[in-house]
N, C-alpha and C positions, 0 to 999 in steps of 0.2 A: 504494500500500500504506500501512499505519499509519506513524505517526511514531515516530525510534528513541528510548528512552528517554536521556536524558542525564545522564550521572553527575554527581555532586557534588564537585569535588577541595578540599578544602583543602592548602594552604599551610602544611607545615613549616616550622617555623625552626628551626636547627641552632645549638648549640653546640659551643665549639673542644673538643675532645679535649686531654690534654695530658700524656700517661706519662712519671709520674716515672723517675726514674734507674733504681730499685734494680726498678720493675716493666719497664723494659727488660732488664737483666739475668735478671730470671722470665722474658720472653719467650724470649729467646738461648737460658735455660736447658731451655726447654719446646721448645723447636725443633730442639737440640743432639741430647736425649731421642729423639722421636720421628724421626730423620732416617733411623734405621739401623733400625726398626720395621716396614717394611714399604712396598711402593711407595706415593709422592705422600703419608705419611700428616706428613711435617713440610708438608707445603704444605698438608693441609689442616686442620692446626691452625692456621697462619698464616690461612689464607680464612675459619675459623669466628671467630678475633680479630678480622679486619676487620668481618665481619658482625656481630659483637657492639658493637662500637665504635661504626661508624653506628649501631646502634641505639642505645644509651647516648647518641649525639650529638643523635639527633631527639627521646628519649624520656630524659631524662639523671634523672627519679623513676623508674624505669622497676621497683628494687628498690626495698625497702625499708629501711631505716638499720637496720643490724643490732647497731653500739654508735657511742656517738659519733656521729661522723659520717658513718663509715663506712658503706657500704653495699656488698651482698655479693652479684654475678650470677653465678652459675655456668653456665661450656658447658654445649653439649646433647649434642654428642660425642666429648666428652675432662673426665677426672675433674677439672676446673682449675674455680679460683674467681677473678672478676675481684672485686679490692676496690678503691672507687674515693670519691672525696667530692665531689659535689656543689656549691663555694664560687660564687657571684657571679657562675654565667654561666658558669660554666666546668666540663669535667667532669675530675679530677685521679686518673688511673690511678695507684693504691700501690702495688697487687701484681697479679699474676698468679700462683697459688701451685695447687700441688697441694693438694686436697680433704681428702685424710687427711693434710693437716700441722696442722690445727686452724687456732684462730681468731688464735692470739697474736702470731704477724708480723706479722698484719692490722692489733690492737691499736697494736701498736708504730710500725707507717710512717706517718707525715704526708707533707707537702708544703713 
C-alpha cells in the first residue's frame, strides 16, 4: 500500500512558571470559592490553572502586555484573569483575580 505520511514535531522549550505569593493566595482564594459550588467544580478550576500554566510555560507571549509589563490571560471557564510578566526567561504569576475586580490589583502586584 502507499506510504504513511509523517508528521512534523517541533520541539518546545518551556519556561519555569513561578506564582508569586499574593497570586497563590488568589488561587486558595479561587478554590476556597468554588469548592462548595457544585461537584468537582474546585478541581476543575484547579485543572483549567494547570492547563493554563503549561500553556503560559511553552507559549509565555502567548497574551498581550496589557500595561507595563503586565500581561493579562483570562480562563475559558471561570470569570478569572491570570496576570503574569514575562522577565528573562521566566514567567512570574501576580495575580489570579476575579474579572469584574478591574485592572488595579493587576497594576499594583510586581514581583
Amino acid at each position: 500500500m502507499g506510504q504513511r505520511a509523517r508528521g512534523t514535531f517541533w520541539k518546545v522549550n518551556r519556561v519555569p512558571i513561578v506564582i508569586e505569593p499574593a497570586a497563590k493566595l488568589d488561587i486558595r482564594s479561587g478554590r476556597d470559592y468554588y469548592s462548595d459550588k457544585g461537584e468537582n467544580t474546585s478541581e476543575r478550576f484547579r485543572d483549567e490553572l494547570t492547563q493554563l500554566f503549561d500553556l503560559l510555560s511553552r507559549h509565555p507571549e502567548a497574551a498581550a502586555v496589557a500595561f507595563g509589563r503586565t500581561r493579562l490571560k483570562p480562563m475559558r471557564c471561570f470569570p478569572y484573569i491570570i496576570g503574569y510578566i514575562y522577565f528573562e526567561g521566566v514567567v512570574h504569576v501576580t495575580g489570579v483575580q476575579y474579572g469584574g475586580l478591574g485592572w488595579e490589583e493587576f497594576e499594583r502586584r510586581q514581583f
